[in-house]
N, C-alpha and C positions, 0 to 999 in steps of 0.2 A: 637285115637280119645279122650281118656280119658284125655289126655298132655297135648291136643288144649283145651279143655273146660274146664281144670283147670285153665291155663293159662289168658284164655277170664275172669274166675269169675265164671263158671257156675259147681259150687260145686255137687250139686245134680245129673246132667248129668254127669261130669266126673265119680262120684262116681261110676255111675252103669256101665258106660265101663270096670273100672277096676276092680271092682265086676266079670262083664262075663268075660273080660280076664284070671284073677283068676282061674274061674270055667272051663275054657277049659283047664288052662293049672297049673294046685295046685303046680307046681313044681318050679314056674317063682319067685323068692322072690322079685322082682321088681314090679311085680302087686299087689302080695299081701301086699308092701309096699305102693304105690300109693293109696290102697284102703285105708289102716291103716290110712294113709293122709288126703285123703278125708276125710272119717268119721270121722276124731278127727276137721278137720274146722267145720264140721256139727255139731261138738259138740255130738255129737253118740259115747262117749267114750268107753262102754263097748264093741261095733263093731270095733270099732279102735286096743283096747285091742285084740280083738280075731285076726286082720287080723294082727298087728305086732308080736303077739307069732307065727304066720304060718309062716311068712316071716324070723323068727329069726332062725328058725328052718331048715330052707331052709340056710340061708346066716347068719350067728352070726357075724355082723359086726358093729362097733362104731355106725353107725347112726339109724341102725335097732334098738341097745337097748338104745340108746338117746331116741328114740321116744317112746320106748313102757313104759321107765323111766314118760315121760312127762305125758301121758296119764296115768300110775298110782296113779302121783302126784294127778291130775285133777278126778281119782275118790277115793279121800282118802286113797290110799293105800301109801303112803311114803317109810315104811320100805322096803316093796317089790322094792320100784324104786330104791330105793339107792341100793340095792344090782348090780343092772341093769347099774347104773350109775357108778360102780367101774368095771363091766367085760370091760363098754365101754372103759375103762381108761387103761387096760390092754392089754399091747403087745401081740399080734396073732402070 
């Protein structure tokens, strides 16, 4: 549900699908990516922040720390993303 109503525009509602998705299953790094998602359109960066450190920690892959880079930039923290933006650059 959360996919469909991102997709439609409707930020707010996807957000909390993949919010509860999240919460049944903390293990999924795809929810807790979609959520990270959401909340950084919301502009809710520090929530964003929390749901892509869940997700990186789950799955440490290029786009997980693109994003969680972007939303550092977005709350002043730069030094912190560039560290983030160099693991992303780095072969797995």
């Amino acid at each position: 549900m959360g996919l469909l109503e991102a997709r439609e525009g409707n930020l707010a509602p996807a957000q909390k699908e993949f919010e509860k998705s999240a919460s049944l299953d903390p293990s999924f790094p795809d929810a807790l990516y979609n959520a990270g998602l959401s909340s950084y359109e919301l502009r809710q960066i520090d929530v964003a922040i929390k749901y892509f450190r869940a997700a990186l920690a789950r799955s440490d892959t290029p786009q997980v720390q693109r994003a969680l880079a972007l939303a550092l930039v977005d709350a002043g923290r730069a030094d912190e993303a560039q560290q983030h933006l160099e693991d992303a650059r780095r072969p797995k």
